[in-house]
N, CA, C and O atoms as a MOPAC input file, in Angstrom:
PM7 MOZYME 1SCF
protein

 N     -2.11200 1   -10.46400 1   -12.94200 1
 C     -2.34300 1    -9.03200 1   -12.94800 1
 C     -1.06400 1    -8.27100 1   -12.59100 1
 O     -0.59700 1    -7.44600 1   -13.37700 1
 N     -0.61600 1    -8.48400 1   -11.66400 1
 C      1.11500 1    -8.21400 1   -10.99900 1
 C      2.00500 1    -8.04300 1   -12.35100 1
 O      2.27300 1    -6.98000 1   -12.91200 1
 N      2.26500 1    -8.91800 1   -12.60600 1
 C      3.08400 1    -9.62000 1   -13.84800 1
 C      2.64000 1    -8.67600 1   -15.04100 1
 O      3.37900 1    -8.37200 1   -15.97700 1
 N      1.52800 1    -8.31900 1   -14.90300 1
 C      1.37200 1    -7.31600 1   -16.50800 1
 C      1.96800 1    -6.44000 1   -15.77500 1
 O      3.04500 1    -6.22900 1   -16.33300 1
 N      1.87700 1    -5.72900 1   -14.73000 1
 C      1.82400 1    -4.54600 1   -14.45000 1
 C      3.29500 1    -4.47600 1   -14.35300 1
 O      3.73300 1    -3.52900 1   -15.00600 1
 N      4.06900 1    -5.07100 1   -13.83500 1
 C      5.36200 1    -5.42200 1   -13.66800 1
 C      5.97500 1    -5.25900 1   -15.53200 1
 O      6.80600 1    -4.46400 1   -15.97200 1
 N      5.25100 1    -6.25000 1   -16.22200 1
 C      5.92800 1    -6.10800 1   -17.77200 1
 C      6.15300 1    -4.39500 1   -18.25400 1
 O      7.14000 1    -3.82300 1   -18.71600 1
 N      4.73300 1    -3.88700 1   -17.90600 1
 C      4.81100 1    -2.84700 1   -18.63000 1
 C      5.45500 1    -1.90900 1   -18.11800 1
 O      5.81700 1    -0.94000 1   -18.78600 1
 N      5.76300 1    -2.07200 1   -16.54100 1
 C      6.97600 1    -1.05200 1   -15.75300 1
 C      8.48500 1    -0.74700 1   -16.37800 1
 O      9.19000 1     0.24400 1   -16.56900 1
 N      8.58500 1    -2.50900 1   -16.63200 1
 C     10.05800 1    -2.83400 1   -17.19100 1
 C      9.86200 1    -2.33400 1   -18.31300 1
 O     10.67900 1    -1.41400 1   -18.31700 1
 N      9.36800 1    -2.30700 1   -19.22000 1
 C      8.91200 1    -1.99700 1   -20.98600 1
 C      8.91700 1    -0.52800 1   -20.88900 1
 O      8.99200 1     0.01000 1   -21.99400 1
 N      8.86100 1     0.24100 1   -19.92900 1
 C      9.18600 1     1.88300 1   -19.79900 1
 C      7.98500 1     2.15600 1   -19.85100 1
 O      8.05700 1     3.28900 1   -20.32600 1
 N      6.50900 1     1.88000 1   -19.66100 1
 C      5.42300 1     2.31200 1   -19.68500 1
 C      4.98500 1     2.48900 1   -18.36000 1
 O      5.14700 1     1.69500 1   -17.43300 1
 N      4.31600 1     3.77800 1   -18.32500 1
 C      4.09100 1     4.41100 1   -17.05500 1
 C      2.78400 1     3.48600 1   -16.35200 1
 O      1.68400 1     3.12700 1   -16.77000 1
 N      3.65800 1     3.28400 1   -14.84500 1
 C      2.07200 1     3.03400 1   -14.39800 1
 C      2.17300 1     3.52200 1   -13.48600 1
 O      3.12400 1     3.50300 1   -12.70500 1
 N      0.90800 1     4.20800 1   -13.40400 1
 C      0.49400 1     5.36300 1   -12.34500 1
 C     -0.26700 1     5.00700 1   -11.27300 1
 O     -1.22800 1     4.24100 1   -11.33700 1
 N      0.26200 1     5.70900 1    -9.98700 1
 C      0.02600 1     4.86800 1    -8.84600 1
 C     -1.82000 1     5.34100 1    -8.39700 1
 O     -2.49700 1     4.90900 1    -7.46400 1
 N     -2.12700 1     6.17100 1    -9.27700 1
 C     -3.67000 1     5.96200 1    -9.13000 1
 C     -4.32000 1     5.49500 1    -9.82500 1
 O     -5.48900 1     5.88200 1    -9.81200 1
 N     -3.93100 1     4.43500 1   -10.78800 1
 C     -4.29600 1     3.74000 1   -11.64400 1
 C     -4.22400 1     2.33800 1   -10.59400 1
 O     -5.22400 1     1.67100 1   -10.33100 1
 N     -2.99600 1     2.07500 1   -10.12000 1
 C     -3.04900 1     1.04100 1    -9.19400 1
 C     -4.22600 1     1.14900 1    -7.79400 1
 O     -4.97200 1     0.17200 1    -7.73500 1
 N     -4.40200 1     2.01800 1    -6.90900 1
 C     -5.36600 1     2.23500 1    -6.35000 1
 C     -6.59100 1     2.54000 1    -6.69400 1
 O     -7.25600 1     2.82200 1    -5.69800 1
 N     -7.17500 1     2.60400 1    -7.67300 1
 C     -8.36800 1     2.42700 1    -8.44500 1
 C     -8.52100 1     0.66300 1    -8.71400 1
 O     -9.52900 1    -0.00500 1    -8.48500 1
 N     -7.07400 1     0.12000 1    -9.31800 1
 C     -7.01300 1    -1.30100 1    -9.53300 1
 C     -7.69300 1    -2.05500 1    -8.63700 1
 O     -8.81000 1    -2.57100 1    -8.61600 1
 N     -6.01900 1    -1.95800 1    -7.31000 1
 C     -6.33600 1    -2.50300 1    -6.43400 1
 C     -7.96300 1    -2.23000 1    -5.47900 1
 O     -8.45000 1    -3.11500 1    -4.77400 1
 N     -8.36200 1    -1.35600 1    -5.59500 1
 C     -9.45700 1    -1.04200 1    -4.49300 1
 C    -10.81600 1    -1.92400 1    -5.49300 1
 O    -11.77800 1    -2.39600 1    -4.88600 1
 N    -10.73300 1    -2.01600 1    -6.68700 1
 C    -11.68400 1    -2.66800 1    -7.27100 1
 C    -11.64700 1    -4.79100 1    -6.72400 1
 O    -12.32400 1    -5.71900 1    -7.16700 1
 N    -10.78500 1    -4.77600 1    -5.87800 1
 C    -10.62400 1    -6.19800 1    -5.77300 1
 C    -11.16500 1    -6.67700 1    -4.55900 1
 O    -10.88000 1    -6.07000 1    -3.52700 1
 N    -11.92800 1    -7.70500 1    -4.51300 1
 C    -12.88900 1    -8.56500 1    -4.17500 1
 C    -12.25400 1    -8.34900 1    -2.41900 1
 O    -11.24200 1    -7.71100 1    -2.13000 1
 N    -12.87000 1    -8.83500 1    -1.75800 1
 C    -12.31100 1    -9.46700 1     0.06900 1
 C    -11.72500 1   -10.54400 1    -0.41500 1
 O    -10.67400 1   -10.91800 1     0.10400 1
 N    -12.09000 1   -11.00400 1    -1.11800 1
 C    -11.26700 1   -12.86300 1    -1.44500 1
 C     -9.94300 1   -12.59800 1    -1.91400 1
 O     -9.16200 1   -13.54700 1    -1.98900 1
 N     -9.67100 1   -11.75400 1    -2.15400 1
 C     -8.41000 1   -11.28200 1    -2.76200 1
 C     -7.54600 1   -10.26300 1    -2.85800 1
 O     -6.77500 1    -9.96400 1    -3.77000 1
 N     -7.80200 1    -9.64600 1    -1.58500 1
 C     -7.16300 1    -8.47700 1    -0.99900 1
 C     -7.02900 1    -8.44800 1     0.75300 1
 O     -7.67600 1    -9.00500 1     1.64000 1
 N     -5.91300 1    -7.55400 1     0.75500 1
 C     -5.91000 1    -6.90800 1     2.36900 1
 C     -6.06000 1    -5.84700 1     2.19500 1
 O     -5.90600 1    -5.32800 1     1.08900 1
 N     -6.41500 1    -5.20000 1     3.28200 1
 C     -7.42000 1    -4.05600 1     4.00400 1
 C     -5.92600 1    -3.57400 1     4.49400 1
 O     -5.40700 1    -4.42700 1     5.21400 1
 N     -5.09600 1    -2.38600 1     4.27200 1
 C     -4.63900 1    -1.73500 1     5.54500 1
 C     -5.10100 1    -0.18700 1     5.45200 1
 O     -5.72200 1     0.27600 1     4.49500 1
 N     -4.77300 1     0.41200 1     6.39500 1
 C     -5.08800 1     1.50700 1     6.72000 1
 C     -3.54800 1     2.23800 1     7.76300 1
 O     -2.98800 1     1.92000 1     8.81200 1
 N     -3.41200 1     3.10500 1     6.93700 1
 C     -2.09100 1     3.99800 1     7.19500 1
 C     -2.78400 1     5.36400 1     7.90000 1
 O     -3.77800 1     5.89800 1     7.40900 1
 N     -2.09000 1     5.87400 1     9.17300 1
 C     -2.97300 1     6.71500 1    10.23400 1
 C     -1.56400 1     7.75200 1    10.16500 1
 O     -0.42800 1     7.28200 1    10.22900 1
 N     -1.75800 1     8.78100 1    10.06600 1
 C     -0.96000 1    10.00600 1    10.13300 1
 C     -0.97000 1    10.62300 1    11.09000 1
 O     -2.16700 1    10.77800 1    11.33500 1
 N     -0.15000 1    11.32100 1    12.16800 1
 C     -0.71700 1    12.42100 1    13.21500 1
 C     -0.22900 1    13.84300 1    12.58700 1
 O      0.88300 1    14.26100 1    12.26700 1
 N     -1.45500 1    14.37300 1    12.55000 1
 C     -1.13500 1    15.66400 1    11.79500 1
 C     -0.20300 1    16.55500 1    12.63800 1
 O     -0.32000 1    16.75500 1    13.84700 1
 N      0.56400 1    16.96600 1    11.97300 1
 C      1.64000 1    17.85700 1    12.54200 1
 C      1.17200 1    19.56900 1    13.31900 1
 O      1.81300 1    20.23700 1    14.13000 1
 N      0.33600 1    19.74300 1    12.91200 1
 C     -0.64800 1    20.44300 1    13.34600 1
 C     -1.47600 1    20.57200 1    14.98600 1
 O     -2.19100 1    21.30900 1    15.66600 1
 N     -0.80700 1    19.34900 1    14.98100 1
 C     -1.78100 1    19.06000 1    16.30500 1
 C     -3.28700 1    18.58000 1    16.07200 1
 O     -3.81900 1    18.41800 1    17.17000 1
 N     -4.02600 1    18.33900 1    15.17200 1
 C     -5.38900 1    18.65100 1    15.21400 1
 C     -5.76900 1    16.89200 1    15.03200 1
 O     -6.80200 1    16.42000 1    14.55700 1
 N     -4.67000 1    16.20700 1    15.53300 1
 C     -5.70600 1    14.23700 1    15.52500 1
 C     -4.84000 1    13.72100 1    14.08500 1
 O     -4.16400 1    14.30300 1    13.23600 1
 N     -5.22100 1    12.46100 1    14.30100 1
 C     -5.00700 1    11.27900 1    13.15000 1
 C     -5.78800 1    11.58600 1    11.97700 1
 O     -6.82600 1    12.24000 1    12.07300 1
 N     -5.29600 1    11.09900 1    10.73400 1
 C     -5.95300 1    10.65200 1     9.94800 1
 C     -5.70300 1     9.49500 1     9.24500 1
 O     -4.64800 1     8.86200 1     9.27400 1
 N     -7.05400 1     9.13500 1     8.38300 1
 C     -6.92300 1     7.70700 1     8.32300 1
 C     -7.13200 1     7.54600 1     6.55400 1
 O     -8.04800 1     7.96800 1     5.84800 1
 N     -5.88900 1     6.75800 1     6.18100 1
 C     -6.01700 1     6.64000 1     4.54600 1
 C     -6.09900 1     5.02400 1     4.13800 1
 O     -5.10200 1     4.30400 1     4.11700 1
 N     -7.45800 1     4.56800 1     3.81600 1
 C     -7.49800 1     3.20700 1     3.74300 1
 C     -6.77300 1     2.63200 1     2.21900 1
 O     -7.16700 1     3.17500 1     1.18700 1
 N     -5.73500 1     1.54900 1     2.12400 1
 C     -5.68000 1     0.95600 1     1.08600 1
 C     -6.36100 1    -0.70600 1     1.07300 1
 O     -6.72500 1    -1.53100 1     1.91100 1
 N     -6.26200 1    -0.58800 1    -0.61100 1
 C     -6.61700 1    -2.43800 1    -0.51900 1
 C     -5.14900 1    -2.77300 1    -1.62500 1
 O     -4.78800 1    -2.12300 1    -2.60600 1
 N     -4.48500 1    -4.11600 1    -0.97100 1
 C     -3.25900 1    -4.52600 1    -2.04500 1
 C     -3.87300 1    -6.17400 1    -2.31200 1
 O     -4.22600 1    -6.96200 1    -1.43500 1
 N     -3.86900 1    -6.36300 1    -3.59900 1
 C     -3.35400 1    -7.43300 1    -3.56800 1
 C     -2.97600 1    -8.92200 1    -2.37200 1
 O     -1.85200 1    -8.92300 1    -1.87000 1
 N     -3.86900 1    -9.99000 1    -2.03300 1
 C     -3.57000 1   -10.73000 1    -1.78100 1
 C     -2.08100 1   -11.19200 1    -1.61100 1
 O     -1.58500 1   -11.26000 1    -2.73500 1
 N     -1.38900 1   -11.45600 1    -0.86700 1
 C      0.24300 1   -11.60000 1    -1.31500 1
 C      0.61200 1   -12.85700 1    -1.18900 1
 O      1.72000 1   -13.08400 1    -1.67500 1
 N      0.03000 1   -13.82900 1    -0.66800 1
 C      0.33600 1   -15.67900 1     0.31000 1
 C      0.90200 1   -16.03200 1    -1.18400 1
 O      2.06000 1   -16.45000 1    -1.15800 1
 N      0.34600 1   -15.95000 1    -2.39800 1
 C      1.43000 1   -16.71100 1    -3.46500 1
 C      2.03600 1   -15.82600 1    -4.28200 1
 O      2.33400 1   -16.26600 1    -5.39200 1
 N      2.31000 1   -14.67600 1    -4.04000 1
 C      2.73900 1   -13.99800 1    -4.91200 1
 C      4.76100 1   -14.47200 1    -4.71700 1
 O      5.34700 1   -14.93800 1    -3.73900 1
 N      5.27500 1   -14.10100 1    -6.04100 1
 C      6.85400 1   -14.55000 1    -5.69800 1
 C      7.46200 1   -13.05800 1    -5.14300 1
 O      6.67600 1   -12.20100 1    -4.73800 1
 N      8.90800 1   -12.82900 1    -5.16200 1
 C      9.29400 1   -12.34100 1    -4.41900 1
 C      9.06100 1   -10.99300 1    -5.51000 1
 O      8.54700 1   -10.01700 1    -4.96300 1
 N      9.28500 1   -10.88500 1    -6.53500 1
 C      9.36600 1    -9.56700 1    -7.75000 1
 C      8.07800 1    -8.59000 1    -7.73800 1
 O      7.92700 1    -7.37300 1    -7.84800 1
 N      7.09100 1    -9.87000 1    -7.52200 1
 C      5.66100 1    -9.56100 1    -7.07700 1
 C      5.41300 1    -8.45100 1    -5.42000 1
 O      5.02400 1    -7.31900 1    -5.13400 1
 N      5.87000 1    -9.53000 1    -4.81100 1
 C      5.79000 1    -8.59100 1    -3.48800 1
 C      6.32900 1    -7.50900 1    -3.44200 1
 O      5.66700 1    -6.58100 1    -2.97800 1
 N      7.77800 1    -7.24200 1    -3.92900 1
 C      8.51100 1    -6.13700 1    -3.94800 1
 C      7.64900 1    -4.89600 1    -4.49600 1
 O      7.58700 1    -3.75500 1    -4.03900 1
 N      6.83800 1    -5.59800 1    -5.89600 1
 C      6.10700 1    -4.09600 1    -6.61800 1
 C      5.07000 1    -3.46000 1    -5.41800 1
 O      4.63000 1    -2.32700 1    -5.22600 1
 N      4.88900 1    -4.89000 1    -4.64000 1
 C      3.51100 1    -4.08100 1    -3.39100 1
 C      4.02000 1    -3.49400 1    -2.45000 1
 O      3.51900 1    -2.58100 1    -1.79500 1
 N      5.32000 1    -4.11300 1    -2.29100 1
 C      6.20100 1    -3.05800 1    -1.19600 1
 C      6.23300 1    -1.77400 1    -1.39300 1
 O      6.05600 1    -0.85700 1    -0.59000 1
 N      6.58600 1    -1.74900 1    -3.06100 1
 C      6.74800 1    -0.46300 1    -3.86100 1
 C      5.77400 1     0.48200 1    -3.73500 1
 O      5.98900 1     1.68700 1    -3.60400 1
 N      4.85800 1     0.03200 1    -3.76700 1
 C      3.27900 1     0.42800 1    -3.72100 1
 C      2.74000 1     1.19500 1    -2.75000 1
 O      2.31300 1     2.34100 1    -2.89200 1
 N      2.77000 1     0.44300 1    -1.59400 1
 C      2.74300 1     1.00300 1    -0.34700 1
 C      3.36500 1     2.19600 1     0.02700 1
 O      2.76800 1     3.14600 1     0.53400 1
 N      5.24600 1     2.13000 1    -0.35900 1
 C      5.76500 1     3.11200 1    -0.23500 1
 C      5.51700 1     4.55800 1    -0.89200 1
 O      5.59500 1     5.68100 1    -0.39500 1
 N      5.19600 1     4.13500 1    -2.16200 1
 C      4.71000 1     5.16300 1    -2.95000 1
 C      3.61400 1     5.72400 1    -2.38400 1
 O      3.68600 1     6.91700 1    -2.08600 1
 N      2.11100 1     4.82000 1    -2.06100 1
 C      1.31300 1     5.50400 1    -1.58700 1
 C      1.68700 1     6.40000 1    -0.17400 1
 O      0.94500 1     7.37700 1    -0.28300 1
 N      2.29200 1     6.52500 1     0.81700 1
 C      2.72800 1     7.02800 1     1.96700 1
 C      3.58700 1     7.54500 1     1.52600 1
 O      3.54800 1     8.49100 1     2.31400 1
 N      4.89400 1     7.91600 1     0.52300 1
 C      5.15800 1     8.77800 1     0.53600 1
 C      4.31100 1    10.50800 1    -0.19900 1
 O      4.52800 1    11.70600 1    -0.02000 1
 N      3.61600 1     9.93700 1    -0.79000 1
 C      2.31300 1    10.77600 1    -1.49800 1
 C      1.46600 1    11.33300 1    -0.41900 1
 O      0.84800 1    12.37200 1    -0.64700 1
 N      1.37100 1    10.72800 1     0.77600 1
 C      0.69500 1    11.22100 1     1.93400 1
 C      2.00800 1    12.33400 1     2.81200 1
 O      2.02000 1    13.40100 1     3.42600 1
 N      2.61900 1    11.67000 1     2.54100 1
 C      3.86900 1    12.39500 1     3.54600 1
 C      3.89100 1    14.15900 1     3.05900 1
 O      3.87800 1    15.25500 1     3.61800 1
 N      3.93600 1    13.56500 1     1.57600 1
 C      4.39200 1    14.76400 1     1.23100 1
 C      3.38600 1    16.06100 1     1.28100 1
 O      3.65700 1    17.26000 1     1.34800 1
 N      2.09600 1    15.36500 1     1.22300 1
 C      1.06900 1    16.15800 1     1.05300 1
 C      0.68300 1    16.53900 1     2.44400 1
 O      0.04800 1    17.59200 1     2.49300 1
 N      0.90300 1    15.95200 1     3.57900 1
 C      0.25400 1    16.40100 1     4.39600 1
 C      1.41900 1    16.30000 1     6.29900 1
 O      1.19600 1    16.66400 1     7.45300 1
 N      2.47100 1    15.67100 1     5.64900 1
 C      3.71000 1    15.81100 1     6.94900 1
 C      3.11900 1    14.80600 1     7.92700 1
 O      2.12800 1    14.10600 1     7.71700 1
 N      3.81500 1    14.83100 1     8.94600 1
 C      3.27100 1    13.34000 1     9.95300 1
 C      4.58500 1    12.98200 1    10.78800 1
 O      5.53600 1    12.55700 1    10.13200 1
 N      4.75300 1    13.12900 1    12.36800 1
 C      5.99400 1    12.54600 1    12.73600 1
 C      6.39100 1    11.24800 1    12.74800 1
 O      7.49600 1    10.70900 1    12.71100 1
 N      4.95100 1    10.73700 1    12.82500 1
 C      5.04300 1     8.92100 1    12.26500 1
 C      3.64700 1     8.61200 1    11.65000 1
 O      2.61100 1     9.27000 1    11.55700 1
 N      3.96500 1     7.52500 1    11.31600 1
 C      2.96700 1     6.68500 1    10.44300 1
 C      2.53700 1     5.41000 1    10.18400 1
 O      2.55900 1     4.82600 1     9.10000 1
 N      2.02300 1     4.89100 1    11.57100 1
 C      1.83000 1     3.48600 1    11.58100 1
 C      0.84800 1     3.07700 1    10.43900 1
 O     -0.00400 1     3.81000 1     9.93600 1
 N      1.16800 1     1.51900 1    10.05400 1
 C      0.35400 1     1.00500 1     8.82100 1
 C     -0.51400 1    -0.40100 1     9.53700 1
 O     -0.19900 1    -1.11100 1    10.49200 1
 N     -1.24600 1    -0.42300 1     8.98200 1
 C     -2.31300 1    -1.57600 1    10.21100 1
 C     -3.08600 1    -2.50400 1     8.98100 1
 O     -3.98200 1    -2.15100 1     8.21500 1
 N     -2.36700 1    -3.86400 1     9.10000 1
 C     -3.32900 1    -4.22500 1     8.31300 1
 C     -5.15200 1    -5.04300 1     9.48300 1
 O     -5.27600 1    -5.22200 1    10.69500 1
 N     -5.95500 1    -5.24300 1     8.54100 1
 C     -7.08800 1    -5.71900 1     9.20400 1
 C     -6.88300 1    -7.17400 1     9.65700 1
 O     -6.24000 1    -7.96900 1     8.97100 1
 N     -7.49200 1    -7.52300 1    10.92100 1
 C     -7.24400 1    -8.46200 1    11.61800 1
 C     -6.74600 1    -9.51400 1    10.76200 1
 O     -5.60600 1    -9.92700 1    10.55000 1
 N     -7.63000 1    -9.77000 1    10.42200 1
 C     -7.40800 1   -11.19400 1     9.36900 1
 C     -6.38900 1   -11.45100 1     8.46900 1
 O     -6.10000 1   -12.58900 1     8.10100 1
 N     -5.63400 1   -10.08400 1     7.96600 1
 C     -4.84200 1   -10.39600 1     7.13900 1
 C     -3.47100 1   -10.14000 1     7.80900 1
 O     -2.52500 1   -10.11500 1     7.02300 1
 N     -3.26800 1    -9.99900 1     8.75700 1
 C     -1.83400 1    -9.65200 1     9.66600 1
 C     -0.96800 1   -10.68200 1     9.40200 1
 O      0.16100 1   -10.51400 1     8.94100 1
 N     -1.58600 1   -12.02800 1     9.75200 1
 C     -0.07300 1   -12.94100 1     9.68600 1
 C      0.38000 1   -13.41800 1     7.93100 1
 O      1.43600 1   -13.90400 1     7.52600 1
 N     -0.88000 1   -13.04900 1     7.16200 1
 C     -0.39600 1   -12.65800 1     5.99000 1
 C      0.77900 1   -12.02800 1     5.58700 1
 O      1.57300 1   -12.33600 1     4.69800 1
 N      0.76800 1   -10.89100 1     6.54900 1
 C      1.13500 1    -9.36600 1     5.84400 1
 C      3.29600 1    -9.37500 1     6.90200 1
 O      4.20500 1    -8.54800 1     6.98100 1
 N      3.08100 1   -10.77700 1     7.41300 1
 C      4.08400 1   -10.47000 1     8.37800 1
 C      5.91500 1    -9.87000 1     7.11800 1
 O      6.15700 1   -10.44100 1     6.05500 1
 N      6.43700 1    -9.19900 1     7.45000 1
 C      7.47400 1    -8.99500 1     7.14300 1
 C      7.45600 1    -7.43900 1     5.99100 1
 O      8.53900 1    -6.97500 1     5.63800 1
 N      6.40000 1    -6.91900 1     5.61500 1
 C      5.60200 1    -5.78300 1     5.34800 1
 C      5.50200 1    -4.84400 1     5.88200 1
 O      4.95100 1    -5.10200 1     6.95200 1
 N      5.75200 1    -3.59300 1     5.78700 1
 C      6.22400 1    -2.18400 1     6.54400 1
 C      5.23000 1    -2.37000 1     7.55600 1
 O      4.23700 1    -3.03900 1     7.27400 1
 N      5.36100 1    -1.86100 1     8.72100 1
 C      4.06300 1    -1.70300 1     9.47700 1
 C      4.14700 1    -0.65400 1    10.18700 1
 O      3.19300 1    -0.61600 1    10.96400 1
 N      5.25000 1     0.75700 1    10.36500 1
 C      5.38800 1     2.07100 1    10.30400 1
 C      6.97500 1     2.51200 1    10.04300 1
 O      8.11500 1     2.05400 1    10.12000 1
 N      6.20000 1     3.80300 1     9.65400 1
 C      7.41000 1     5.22400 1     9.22100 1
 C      7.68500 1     5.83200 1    10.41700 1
 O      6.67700 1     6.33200 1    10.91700 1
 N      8.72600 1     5.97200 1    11.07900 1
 C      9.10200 1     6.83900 1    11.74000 1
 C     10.48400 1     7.91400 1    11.49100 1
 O     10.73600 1     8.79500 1    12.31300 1

């Protein structure tokens, strides 16, 4: 799935990062992590909480991971922009942490 999505990046065909979060969020527990990226509104008025699902990563190669790196970033900067934040910790769910080791885990 990576690998198409990856072909058609390189091939100049758009892929749109809510096309990927529609993707990704359609994918099983068997084959995804859970994180959840928490904003403090600049506002003062509390956290908020924007859940993603990526892709499984334990066999993905390195070209692979990079697009989810990509991914991630994209999604949080789409939050950033829309809504500001002095930081932005990223949390994945218990289970998938030592998965997820070497994977943003906040913006400051």
């Amino acid at each position: 799935m990576i690998q198409d999505l990856i072909r058609a990046a390189d091939a100049g065909q758009s892929v749109y990062i809510t096309d990927l979060h529609a993707l990704f969020g359609r994918l099983p527990d068997s084959e995804s992590h859970d994180l959840a990226v928490v904003i403090e509104m600049l506002d003062g008025t509390g956290l908020r909480r924007f859940d993603l699902r990526i892709p499984r990563i334990r066999n993905l190669d390195h070209q692979e991971r990079t697009f989810i790196q990509e991914y991630i970033h994209a999604e949080v900067y789409n939050i950033i922009s829309a809504l500001g934040g002095p930081s932005i910790p990223i949390r994945g769910a218990r289970s998938s942490r030592p998965s997820l080791a070497g994977f943003p885990t906040s913006l400051e």
